[in-house]
C-alpha positions as CSV (number, residue, x, y, z in Angstrom):
1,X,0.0,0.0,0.0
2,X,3.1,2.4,0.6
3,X,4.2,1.6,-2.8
4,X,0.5,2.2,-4.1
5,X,-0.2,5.2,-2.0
6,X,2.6,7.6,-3.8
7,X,0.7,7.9,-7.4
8,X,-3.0,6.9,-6.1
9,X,-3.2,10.4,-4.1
10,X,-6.7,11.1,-3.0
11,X,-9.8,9.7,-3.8
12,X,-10.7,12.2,-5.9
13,X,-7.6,12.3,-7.7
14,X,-7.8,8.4,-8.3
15,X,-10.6,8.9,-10.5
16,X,-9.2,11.6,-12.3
17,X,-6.0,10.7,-12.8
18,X,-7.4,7.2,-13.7
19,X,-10.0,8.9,-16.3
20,X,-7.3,11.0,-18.3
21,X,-4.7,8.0,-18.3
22,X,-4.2,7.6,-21.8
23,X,-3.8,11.1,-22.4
24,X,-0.9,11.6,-19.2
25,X,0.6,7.9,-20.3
26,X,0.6,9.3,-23.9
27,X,2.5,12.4,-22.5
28,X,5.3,10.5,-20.5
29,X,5.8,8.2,-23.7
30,X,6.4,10.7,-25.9
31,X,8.4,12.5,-23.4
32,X,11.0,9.7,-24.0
33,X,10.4,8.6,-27.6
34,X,9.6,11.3,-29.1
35,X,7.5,9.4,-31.4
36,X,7.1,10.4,-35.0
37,X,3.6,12.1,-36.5
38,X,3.6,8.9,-38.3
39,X,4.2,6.8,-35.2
40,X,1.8,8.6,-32.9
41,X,-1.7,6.9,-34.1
42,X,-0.5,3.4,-33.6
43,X,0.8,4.1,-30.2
44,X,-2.0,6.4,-28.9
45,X,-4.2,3.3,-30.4
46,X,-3.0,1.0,-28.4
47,X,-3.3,3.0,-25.2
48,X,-6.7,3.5,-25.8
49,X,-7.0,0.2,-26.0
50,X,-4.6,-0.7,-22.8
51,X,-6.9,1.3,-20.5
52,X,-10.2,-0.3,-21.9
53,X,-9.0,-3.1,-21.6
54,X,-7.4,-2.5,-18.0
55,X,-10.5,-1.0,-16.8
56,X,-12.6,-3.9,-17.4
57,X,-10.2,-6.8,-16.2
58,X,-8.3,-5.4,-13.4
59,X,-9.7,-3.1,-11.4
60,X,-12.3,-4.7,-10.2
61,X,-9.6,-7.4,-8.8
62,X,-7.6,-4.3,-7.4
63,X,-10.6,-3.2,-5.5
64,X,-10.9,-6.6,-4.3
65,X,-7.5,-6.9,-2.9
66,X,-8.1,-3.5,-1.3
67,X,-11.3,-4.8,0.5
68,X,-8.7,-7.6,2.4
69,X,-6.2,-4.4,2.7
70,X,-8.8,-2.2,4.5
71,X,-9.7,-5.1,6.9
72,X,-5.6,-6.1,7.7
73,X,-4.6,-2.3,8.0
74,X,-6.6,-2.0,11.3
75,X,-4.5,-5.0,13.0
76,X,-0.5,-5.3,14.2
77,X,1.6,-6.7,11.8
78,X,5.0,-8.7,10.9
79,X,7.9,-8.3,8.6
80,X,6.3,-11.9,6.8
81,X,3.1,-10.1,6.7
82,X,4.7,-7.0,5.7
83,X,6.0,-9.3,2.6
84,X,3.4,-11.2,2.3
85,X,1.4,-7.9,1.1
86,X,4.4,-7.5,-1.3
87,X,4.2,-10.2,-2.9
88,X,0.6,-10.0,-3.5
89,X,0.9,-6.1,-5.1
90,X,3.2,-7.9,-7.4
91,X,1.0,-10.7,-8.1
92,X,-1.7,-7.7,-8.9
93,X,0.1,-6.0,-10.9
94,X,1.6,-9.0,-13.2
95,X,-1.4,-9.0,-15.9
96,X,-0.8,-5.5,-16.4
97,X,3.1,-6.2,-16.7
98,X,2.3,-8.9,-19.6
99,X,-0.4,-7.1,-21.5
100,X,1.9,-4.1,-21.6
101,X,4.6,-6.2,-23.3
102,X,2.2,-7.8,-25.5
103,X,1.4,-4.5,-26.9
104,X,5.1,-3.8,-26.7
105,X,5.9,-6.4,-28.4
106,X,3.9,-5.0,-31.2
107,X,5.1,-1.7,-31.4
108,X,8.7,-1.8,-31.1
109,X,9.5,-3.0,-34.4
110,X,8.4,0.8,-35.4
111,X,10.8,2.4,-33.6
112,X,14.0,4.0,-34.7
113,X,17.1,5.8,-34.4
114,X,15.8,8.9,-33.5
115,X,13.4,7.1,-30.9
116,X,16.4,5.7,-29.1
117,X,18.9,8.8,-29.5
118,X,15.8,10.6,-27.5
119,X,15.3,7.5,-25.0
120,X,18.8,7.8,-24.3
121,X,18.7,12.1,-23.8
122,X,15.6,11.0,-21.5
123,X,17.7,8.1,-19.5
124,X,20.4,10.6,-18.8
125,X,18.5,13.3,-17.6
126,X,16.6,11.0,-15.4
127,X,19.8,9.6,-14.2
128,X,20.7,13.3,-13.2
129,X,17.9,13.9,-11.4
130,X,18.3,10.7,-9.8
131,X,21.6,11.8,-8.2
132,X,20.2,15.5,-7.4
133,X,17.6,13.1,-5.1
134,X,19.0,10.4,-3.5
135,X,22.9,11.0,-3.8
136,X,23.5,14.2,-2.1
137,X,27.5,14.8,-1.0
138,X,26.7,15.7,2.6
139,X,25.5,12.0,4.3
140,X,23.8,14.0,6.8
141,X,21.6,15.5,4.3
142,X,21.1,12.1,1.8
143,X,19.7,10.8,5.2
144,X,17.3,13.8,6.0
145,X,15.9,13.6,2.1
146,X,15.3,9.8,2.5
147,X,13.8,10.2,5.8
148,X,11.3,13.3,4.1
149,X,10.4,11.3,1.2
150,X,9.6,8.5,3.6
151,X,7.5,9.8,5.6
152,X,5.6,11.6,2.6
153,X,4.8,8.1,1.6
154,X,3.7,6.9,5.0
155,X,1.6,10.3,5.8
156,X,-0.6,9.5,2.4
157,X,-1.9,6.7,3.8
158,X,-1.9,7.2,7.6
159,X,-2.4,10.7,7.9
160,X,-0.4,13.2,10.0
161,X,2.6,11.3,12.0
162,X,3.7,12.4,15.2
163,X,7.5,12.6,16.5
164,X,7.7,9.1,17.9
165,X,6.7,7.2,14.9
166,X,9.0,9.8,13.1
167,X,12.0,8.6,15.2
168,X,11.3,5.3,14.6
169,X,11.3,5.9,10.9
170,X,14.8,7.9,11.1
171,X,16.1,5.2,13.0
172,X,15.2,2.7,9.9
173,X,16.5,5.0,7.1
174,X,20.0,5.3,9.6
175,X,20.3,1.5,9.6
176,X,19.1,0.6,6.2
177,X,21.6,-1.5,3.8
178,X,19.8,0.8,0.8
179,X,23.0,1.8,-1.1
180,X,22.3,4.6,-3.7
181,X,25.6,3.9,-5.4
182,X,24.6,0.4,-6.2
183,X,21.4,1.5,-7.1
184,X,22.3,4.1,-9.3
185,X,24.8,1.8,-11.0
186,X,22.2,-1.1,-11.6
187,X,19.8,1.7,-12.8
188,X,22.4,2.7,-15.6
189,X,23.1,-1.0,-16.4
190,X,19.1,-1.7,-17.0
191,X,19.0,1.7,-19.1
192,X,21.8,0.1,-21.6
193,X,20.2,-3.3,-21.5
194,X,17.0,-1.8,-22.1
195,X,18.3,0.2,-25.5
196,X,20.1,-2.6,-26.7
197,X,17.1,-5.0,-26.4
198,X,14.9,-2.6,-28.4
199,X,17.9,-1.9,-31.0
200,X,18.1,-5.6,-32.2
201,X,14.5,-6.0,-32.1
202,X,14.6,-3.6,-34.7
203,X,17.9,-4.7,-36.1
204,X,16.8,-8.6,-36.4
205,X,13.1,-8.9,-37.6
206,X,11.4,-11.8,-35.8
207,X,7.6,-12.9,-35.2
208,X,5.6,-11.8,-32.2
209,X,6.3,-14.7,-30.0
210,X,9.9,-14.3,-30.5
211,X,9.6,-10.4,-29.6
212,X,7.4,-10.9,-26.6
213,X,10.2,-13.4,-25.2
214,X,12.7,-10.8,-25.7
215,X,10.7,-7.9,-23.9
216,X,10.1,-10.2,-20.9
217,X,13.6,-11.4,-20.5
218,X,14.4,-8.2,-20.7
219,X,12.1,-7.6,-17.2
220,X,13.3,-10.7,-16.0
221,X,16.8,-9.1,-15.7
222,X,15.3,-5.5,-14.3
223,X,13.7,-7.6,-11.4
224,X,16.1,-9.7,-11.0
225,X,20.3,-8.2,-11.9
226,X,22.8,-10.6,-14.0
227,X,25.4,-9.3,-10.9
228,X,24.7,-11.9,-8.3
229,X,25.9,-9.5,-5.6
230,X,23.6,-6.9,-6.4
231,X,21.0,-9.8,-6.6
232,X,22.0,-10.7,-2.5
233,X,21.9,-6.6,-1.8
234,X,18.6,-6.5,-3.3
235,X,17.5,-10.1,-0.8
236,X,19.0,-8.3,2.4
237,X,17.2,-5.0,1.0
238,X,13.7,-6.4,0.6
239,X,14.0,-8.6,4.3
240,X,15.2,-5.2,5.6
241,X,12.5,-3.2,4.5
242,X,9.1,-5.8,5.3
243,X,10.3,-5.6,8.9
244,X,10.7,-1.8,8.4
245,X,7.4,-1.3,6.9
246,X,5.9,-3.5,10.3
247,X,7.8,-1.3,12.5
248,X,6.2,2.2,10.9
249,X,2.4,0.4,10.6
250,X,3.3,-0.9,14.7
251,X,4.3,2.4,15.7
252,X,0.9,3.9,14.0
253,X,-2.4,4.7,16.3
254,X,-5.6,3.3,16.5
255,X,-6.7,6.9,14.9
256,X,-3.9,6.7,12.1
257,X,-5.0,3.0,11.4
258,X,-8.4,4.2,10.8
259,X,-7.5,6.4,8.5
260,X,-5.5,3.8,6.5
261,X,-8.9,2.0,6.2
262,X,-10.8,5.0,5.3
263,X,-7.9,5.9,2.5
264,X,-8.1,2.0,1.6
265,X,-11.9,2.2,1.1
266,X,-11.8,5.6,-1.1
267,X,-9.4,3.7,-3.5
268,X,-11.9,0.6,-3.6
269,X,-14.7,2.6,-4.3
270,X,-12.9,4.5,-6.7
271,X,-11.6,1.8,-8.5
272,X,-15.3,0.0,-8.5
273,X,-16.8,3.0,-9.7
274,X,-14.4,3.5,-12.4
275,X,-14.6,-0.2,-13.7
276,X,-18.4,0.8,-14.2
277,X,-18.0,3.0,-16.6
278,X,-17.1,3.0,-20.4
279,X,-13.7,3.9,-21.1
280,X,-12.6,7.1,-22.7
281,X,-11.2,5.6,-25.5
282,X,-7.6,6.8,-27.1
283,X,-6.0,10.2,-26.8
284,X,-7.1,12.9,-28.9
285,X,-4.9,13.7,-32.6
């Protein structure tokens, strides 16, 4: 839910944000393609027809894993729990994953150079900003940026936090094995792999099957690094960070617990409504 909560927002902005999601997904596409006025119907096409078909299928399963959310959020915890919820979000989200790469799949044999000389501009500049967020010189201050952004998280589905359960969550980011080096690093190598994947799909024609495998080897080695150190960092990291999440949901109040359930039940019954109604069909020309 703490992964969830950062891009859900409110209720009302659920719905919203939900409504106009071809048109913003459209938008951060093109922001790193920079797709041709030849590629753009094709593309906004099968947007349109990602979020009909999204609408329909998944969210009323995504309101139906928020319905056990709301009724766990209200009771004490444990780091297996804690994972346990993990592991479901990913389980949630994994028909998303493979339709997207089934449409993928489709699509990336019209890409060219200039599509991956502007991926490339956008992978730099995000790597930039990257390092202007989580890799600040002074340790004193990476700490107090990872403890802010942390608690922004935690305060969008809890509500206000007071100073004890902010101590406890400054006393996780001060002992956490997250290594922004390493991360930045492994971020940079899945960038490359990720341009050299869609550069001989373009370079060697092959059938859909064969593309679709590529795409999702290609996730298969962002989830999961070729380094089999990072691979043990990222183990320690995601142990580390289910007993963390515990510790911040123990810490909360019975009033802050009921306001989980409350923000829980806005996003069921904004993702109910919304799988009522027609979709919007693709962005506008």
């Amino acid at each position: 839910m703490l992964l969830l909560g950062p891009w859900l927002g409110g209720c009302s902005a659920v719905r919203l944000v939900y409504d106009t999601g071809p048109q913003l997904s459209w938008w951060w596409l093109d922001g790193y393609a920079d797709f041709s006025s030849a590629q753009e119907p094709q593309v906004k096409a099968a947007l349109g027809e990602f979020f009909a078909w999204h609408r329909q299928t998944q969210l009323p399963a995504w309101a139906a894993l928020l319905a056990q959310a709301e009724a766990d959020v209200v009771q004490p915890t444990t780091p297996a729990l804690a994972c346990r919820w993990a592991d479901r979000l990913r389980d949630a989200l994994q028909p998303t994953l493979e339709h997207a790469l089934d449409q993928a799949a489709d699509l990336a044999p019209g890409l060219g150079e200039p599509q991956f000389r502007a991926i490339d501009r956008r992978f730099a500049k995000v790597m930039t900003q990257m390092r202007e967020d989580y890799l600040q010189r002074d340790p004193a201050a990476r700490r107090a940026a990872s403890v802010e952004r942390t608690v922004e998280r935690v305060e969008r589905l809890y509500g206000r936090l007071q100073a004890p359960q902010r101590r406890v969550i400054e006393a996780g980011i001060a002992a956490s094995p997250f290594d922004p080096e390493a991360w930045a690093a492994e971020r940079r190598r899945r960038q490359i792999d990720t341009l050299q994947t869609l550069r001989r799909l373009v370079a060697e024609p092959a059938d859909h099957a064969a593309r679709l495998a590529a795409l999702r080897g290609l996730v298969d080695k962002l989830e999961h690094s070729p380094d089999p150190a990072y691979r043990a960092y990222q183990q320690r990291l995601v142990a580390y960070n289910c007993a963390f999440a515990a510790r911040i949901h123990n810490a909360t109040t019975p009033s802050q617990r009921a306001h989980a359930r409350a923000t829980l039940q806005g996003w069921r019954e904004d993702f109910s409504a919304l799988a009522e109604k027609p979709p919007p069909g693709p962005p506008p020309a």
